[in-house]
Each structure stands twice: as C-alpha cells, then as structure tokens.
LOKEVO-229826 format. One line per 8 residues: number of its first residue (from 1); their letters; for each residue x, y, z of C-alpha. Coordinates in steps of 0.001 Angstrom, whole numbers, plus 524288, in hexadecimal, padded with zeros to 5 digits. Each point is the difference from the previous one (the first is absolute). Example, Ala and Ser with C-alpha at 12.3 -4.5 7.8 and 13.67 -1.06 7.14 Angstrom:
// LOKEVO-229826
1 = AS = 8300C/7EE6C/81E78  8055A/80D70/7FD6C
***
This chain:
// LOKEVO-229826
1 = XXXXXXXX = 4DCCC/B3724/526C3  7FC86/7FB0D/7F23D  8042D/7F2B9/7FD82  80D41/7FE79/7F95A  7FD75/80003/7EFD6  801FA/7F25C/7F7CD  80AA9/7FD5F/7F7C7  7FA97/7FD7F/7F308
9 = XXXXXXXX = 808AB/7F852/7F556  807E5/80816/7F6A5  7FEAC/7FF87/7F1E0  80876/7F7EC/7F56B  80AD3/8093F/7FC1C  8011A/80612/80C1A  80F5D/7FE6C/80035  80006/8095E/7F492
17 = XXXXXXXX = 7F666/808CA/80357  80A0C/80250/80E69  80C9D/8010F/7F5D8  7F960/80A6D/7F748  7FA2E/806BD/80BE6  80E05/80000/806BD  8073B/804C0/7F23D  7F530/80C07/801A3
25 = XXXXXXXX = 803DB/8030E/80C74  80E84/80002/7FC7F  7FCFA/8089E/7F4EE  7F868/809FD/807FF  80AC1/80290/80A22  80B22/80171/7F517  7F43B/80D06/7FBEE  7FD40/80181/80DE1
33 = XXXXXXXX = 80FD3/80075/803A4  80410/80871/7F5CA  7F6C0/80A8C/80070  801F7/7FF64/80FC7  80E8A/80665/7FB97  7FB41/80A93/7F62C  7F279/804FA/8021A  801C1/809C2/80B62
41 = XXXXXXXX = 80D9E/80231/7F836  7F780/80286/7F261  7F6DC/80906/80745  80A36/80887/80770  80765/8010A/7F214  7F3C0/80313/7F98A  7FD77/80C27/8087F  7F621/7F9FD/80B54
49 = XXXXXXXX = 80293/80489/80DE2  802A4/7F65B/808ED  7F0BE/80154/80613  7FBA2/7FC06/7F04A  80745/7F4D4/7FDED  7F9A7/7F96A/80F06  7F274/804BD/7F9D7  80451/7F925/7F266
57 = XXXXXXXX = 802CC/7F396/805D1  7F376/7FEE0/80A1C  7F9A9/803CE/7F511  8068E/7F38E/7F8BF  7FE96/7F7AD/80C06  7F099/80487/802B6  7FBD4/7FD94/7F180  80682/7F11C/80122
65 = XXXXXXXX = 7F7CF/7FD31/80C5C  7F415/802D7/7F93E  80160/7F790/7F567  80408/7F5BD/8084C  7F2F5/7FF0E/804FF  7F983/804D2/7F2B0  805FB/7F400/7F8E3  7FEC0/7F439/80903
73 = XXXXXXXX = 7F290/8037C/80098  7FDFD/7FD34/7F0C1  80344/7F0CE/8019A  7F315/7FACE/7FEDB  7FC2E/807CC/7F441  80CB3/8003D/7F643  80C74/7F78B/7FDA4  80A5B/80055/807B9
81 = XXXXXXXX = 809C8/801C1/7F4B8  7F7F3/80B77/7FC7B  80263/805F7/80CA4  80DB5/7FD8C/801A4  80149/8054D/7F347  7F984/80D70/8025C  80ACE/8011D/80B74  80AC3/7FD9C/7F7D3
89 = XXXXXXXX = 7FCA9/80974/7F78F  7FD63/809E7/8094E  80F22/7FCE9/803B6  802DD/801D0/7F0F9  7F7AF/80D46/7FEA4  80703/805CD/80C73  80C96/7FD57/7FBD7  7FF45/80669/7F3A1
97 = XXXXXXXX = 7F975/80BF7/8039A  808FD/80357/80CCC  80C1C/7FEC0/7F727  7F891/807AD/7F3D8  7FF73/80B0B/807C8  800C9/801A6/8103A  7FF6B/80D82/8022D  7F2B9/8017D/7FA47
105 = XXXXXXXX = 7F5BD/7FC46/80A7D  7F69B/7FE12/7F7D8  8082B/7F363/7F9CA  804DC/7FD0E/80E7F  7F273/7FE85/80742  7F7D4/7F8E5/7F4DA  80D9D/7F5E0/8010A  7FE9B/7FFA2/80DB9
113 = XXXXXXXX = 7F16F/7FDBE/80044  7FF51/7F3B9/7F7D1  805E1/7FA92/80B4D  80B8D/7F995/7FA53  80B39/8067D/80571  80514/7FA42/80BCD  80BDB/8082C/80308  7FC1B/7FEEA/80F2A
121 = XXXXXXXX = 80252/7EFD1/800B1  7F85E/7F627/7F6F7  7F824/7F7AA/80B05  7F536/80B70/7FEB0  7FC90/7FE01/7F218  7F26C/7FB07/7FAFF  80919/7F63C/7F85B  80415/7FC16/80C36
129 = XXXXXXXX = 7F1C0/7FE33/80820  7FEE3/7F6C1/7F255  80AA5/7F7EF/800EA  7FD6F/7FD46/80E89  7F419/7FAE3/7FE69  80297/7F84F/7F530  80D57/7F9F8/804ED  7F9B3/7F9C6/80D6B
137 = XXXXXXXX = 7F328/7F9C7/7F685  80CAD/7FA12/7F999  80538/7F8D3/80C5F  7FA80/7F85C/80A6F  8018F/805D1/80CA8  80C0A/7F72C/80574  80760/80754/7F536  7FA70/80E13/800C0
145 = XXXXXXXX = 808F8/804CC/80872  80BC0/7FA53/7F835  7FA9D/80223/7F1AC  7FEAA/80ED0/80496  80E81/802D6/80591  8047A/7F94E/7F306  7F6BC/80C40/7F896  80566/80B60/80901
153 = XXXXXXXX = 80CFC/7F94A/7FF58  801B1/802B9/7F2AE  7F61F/80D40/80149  80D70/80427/807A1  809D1/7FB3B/7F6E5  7F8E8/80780/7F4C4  7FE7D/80D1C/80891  80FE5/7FD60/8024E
161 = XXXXXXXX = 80335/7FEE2/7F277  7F95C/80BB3/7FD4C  804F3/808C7/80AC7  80D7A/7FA34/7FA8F  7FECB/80430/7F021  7F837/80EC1/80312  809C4/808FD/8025A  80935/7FBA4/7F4AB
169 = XXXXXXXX = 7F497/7FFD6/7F886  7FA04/80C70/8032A  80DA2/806E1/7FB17  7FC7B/7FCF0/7F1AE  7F520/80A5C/7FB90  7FCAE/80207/7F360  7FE0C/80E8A/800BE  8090C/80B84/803F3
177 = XXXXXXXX = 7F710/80434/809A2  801BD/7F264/8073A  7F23C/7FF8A/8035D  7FB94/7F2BD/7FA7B  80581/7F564/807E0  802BC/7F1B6/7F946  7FB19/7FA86/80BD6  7F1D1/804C0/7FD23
185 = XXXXXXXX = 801E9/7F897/7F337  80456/7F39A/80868  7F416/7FF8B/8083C  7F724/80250/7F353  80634/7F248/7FA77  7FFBE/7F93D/80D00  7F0CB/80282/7FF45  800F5/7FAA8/7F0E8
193 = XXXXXXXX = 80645/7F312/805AA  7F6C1/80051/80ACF  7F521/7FEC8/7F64D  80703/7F3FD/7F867  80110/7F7A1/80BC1  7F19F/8034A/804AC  7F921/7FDD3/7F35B  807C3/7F373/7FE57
201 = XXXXXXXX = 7F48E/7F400/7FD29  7FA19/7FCB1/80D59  7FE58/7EFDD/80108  7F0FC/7FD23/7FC04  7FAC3/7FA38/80E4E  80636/80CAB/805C9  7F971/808C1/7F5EF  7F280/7F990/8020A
209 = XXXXXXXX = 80092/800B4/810C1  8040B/80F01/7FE8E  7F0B8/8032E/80225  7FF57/7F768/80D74  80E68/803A7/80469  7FC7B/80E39/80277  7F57F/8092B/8066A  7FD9F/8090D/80A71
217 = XXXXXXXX = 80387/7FE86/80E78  7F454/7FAD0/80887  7FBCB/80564/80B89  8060F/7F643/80730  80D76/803B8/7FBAA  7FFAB/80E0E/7FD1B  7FFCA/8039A/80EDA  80E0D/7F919/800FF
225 = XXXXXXXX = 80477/804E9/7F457  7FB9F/80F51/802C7  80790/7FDA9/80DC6  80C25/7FBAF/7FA91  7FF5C/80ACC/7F400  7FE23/809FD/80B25  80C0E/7FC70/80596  806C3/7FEDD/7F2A3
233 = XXXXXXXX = 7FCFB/80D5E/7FBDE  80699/806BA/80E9C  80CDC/7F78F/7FCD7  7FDEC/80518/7F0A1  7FEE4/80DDB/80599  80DBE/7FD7E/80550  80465/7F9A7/7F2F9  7FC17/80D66/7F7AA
241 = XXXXXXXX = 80673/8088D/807B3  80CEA/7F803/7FF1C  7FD92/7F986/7F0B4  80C5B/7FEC1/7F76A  7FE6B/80A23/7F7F0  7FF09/809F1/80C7F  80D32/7F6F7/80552  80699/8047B/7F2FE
249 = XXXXXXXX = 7FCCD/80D99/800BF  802C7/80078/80EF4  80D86/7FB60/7FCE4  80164/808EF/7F4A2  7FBC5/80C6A/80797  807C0/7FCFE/80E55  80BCE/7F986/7FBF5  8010F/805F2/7F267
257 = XXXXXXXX = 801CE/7EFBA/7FABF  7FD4A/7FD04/7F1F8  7F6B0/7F8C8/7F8FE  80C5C/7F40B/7FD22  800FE/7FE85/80DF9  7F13E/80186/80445  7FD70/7F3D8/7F65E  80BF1/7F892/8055F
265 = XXXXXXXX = 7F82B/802B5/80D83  7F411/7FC85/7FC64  80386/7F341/7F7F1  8064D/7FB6C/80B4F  7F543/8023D/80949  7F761/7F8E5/7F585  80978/7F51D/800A1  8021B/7FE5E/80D61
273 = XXXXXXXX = 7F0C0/801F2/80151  7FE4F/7F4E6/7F611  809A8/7F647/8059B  7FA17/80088/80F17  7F207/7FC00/7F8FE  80785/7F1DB/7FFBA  80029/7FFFA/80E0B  7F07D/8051B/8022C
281 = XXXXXXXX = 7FB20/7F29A/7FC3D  80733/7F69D/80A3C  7FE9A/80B7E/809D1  7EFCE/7FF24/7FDB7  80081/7F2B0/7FFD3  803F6/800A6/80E88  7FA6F/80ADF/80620  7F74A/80280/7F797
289 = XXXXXXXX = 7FC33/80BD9/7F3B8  7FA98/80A62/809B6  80AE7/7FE14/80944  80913/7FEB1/7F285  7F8DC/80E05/7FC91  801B0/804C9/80E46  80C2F/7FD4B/80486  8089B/80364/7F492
297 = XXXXXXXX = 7F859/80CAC/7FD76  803A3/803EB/80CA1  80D02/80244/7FE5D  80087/8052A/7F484  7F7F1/80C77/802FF  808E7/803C6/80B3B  80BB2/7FE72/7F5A1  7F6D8/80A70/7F8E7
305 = XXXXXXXX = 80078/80801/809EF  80DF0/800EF/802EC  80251/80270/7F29E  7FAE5/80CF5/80059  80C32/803D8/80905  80A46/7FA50/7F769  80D28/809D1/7FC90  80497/7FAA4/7F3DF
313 = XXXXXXXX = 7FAEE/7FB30/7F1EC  80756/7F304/803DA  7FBA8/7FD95/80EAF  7F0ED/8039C/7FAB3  80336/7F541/7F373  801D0/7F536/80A7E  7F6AD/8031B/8078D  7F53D/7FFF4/7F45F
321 = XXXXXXXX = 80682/7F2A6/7FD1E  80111/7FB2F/80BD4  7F07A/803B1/8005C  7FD0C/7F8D2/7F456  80562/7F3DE/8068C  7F3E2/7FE69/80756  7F3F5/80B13/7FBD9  7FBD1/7F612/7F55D
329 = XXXXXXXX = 7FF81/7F24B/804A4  7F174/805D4/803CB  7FBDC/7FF5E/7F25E  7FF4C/7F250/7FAD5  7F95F/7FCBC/80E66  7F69A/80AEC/7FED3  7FA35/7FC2A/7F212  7FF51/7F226/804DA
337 = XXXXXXXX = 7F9D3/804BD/80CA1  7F720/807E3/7F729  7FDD9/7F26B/7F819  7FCFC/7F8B3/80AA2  7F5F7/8041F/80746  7F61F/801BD/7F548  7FBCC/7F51E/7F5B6  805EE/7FEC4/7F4D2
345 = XXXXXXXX = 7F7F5/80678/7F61A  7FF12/80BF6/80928  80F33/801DA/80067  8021A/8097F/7F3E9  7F5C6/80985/805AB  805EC/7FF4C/80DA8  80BC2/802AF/7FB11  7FA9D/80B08/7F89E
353 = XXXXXXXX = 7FC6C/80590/80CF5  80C98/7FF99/80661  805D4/80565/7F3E1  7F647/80AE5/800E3  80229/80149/80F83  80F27/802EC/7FB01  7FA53/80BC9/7F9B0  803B8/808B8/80CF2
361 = XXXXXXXX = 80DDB/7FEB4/7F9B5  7F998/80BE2/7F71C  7FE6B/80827/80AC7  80F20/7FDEB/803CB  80642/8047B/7F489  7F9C9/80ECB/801D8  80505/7FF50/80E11  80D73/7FCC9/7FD16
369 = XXXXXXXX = 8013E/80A16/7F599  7FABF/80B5A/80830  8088D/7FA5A/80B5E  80B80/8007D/7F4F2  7FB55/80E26/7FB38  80296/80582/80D6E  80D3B/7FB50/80246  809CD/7FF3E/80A5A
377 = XXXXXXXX = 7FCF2/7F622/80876  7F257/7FD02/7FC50  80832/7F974/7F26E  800A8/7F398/80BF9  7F296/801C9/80536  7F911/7F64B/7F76C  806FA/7F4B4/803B8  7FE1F/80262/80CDC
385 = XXXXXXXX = 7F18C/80266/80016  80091/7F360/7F691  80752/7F747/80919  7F5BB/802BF/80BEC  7F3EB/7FDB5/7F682  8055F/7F536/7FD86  80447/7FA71/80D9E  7F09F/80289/80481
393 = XXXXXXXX = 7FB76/7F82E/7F3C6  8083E/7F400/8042D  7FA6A/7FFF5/80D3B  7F1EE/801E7/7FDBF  8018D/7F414/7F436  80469/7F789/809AE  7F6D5/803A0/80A59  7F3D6/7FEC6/7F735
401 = XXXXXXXX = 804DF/7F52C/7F88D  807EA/7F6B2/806B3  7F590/7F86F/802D4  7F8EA/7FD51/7F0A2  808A5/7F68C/7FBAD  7FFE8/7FAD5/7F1ED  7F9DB/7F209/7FE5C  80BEA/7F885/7FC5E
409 = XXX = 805C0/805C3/80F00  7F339/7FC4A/806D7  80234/7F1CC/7FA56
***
C-alpha cells in the first residue's frame, strides 16, 4: 500500500476561495433541481416518446462525464478561471437553446453535448469534478470532511429551492404553443451567475501556486482511484436508471400527479437529503467515512426497492422522502474519501475520475425509458433493478475498502 499523501499548507485566501466554491454549488443545484421537474415533462410535451426522452438525458448525463475528465486535465496548462468559465457558459448556451426550441433535435443534442445540462442530478458535472478538487487544496485535512458537508449542504438547499419554484414557473410561457418553458431561461441565468462568482479576483499567492496545486494522478494513486471509480460507476448505473427527472416522469405516467406536486416531492427529498448531511460529519468522525458511506447507503437502497411496490402518489412521496433521509449523507464522505487518499495537487483529477466513473448514470436513463415505453408493470421495474445495483455496490465498497483508511483516521 502506498504511503498515506502529506498535507501541504493551504494558500492565503483560502476562506474565500471555500465561500465562492460553496455559493457555486448552491447555484448549480437550484439549475440542477429545477430542470429535474421539467425536462422529461418538456420532452413528453414536445412530442418525444418516453424511450427519447431516457436517450436525451444519458445523452446529457454521458456528454457531462466526459468533460469532467476533459477539463481537470487542462490545469497545468490554462487558468482555472478560464476553465470554470467555459463551464458556465456551456450552462448558459444549453439553457438558451433547449428553451429556443426543444422539439428540434438538432437544437436539443448540440445543448446536450456541451455538457451543461444536468437534469439527471448536478454531482456529475465537469463543474463539479472542478470544484472538488479545488475545495479540499482549500482546507487542511482535519476540516475536509466538514468544509465538504457545508458545500453539499447548501448543493441541497439550492436543488430544493429549485424543485420548489419549477412548476409555478413552468406555467408562464411566452408562446401559445406552450413550448418554451421559463425554467430553461432560469437555468441559462443561473450559469450567468455561476460565471460572476467564478471569475471573481483570485487572492495573488493562490493565483501563483495554481501551477504546483494541480496535475495528473501518479501511478501510485491511480490504482486506488480506478478501484474506487469502478465501484462508483455500478452504484451510478443504479442512480441513472432512478435520476429525478425519470422520478418525475414515473410519477406523472403511473399516478397521473402533476408537475406542482412532483416539485413539492422532490424539494422535500432535497431538503430532507440536505439536512441529514449535518449528521454525516459526527457519524464519520466515529466510525469512520467508509463505514459513514456504507452503512447509511445501505438502507436507503432497500427503501428504493420497496418503492417500486408503492399504491398511491402519497405512500410513494414518503417513501422517496423518507429515502432522501439517508441516500445522501454518502456524498460529502465520498468526495472527502476521494480527497484523502491522494495528495493534494492530485485531488481535482481524481475527482475528475470519479465524476467520469458516474458516467454509467448515461446508460440508465435509456433503460428507464424503454422500461417506461413498455408499460404495465415494467413502469416499477427500474427502481427495483436500481435498488439491487445498488445494495451489491454497498457491499463490495465495504469489502474492498474498509480497510484504506484516510490519513487523518490512521493517526
């Protein structure tokens, strides 16, 4: 086993660099959560079967993977505010060209392919592999874990708010036709904000160690890494076939709910998902962020399961709440897993391979929507299929992974 990596001293204005990183974060799930409500709604109005819009949004989710390991990987050679830049204005671009016109595919795909639109959850974003790697080179490690529930915290809060405001925004069109959603519009500004608070002035000392902060993964830490992705992309198969647009449309399709009641869902779910992050930190403190990832994951993948056999629009609400409770507090303790057991200046491109791992989620989406296509009771059969992914993911983490422990847990 490689010896544990070195904390290395973070640079003057750090505290502002983890503020604007969080405020980024926020802003991407408000996007993220509205267009979870709408987009499989947008399609199906637009004239897309059911099979379409699952191919549309793997499509969405495949072309985000790739530039989450296409962008980390230009570090060494151009600015990071140049970067971060180029993926808030792929946000922008998408935005405006879905609501210009989304029943012409030849608007849709070239939207979809800048890799922008994150309709199936805003963790796999290129934005996001970014952010990662430049939130734990902010932070010494006795604070990773914490300074990361803090950034999906309010990730959650965001993708809440936006669930929350899409369906009472997505009644105003501007046409008779109804076919350009406001909420397009929304995620085009949120991408214009997104660009304000990343090309805000970087503090000099952090501009000048941007060169020795970031580069490849070494051999030493890419086996590791390529392990862990592995396993990250069979839980993000599980994630695809279940993402919240396919939720929305599920609950449109079976139980005939509307797109006011499939945000009030989902916004709770984001805030219930949001408020158990709190508890991930003291719970890793004690047993630990594999256990942490383990043992709450668990759980939550059998309440995926059983969700699949729910009667009612209200008993499957709860139990997508009651799921949210616990499916998430995995997050903040995977990225600082991810964090930890590489050095510092390797973190953004490890992250940009467990964002890219999360690329399976593409594959989900066409599942789902043939599953949906043939009705009856396949309509439940990807949340079923998703749930037992998922449960053989949590056990084969812990089994190859219980035993790598992060350096501040060997201590």
């Amino acid at each position: 086993m490689a010896e544990p990596p070195l904390p290395r001293p973070v640079a003057d204005g750090a505290a502002a660099d983890r503020l604007r990183l969080t405020t980024a974060r926020g802003l991407r799930g408000l996007g993220a959560g509205a267009l979870s409500v709408v987009f499989a709604f947008d399609l199906a109005r637009g004239g897309y079967a059911a099979w379409q819009v699952g191919l549309a949004l793997g499509l969405a989710m495949a072309a985000a993977a790739a530039w989450a390991v296409v962008i980390p990987g230009r570090l060494s050679r151009l600015s990071k505010r140049t970067l971060l830049g180029f993926g808030a204005l792929s946000i922008v671009a998408g935005g405006v060209l879905v609501w210009y016109d989304a029943t012409d595919p030849w608007t849709l795909v070239p939207a979809l392919l800048l890799g922008g639109i994150v309709a199936g959850g805003s963790d796999l974003s290129p934005l996001g592999a970014l952010e990662q790697g430049l939130l734990a080179s902010s932070v010494e490690p006795s604070g990773r874990t914490r300074a990361f529930v803090h950034y999906n915290f309010v990730g959650y809060i965001g993708t809440a708010i936006g669930a929350g405001i899409a369906g009472p925004l997505s009644a105003i069109r501007f046409t008779a036709t109804g076919a350009r959603d406001p909420v397009w519009l929304l995620y085009g500004a949120v991408g214009v904000a997104l660009a304000a608070v990343y090309l805000w002035r970087d503090s000099r000392r952090a501009e000048a160690e941007r060169p020795r902060l970031f580069r490849p993964l070494s051999e030493a830490h890419r086996g590791p890494i390529l392990r862990l992705s592995g396993l990250l992309a069979v839980d993000a198969l599980g994630g695809g076939l279940v993402a919240n647009a396919l939720v929305s449309y599920y609950l449109l399709t079976r139980f005939g709910a509307s797109t006011d009641l499939v945000g009030a869902v989902l916004a709770l779910a984001s805030v219930a998902a949001g408020g158990s992050l709190l508890l991930a930190l003291p719970l890793a403190r004690r047993i630990g962020l594999v256990p942490t990832m383990v043992f709450t994951h668990l759980p939550s993948s059998l309440l995926l399961v059983l969700f699949a056999f729910v009667p009612t629009v209200a008993i499957a609400g709860a139990v997508w709440v009651a799921r949210a409770t616990i499916s998430q507090m995995d997050v903040p303790t995977r990225h600082s897993y991810t964090q930890a057991i590489v050095p510092r200046e390797e973190g953004a491109a490890a992250a940009g391979y467990t964002t890219a791992a999360r690329s399976t989620q593409a594959l989900g989406g066409p599942i789902s929507g043939a599953l949906f296509s043939a009705g009856g009771p396949w309509l439940a059969a990807p949340f079923a299929i998703a749930g037992s992914v998922k449960i053989v993911y949590d056990l084969a983490l812990y089994r190859g992974f219980r035993h790598r422990r992060p350096p501040e847990e060997e201590a």
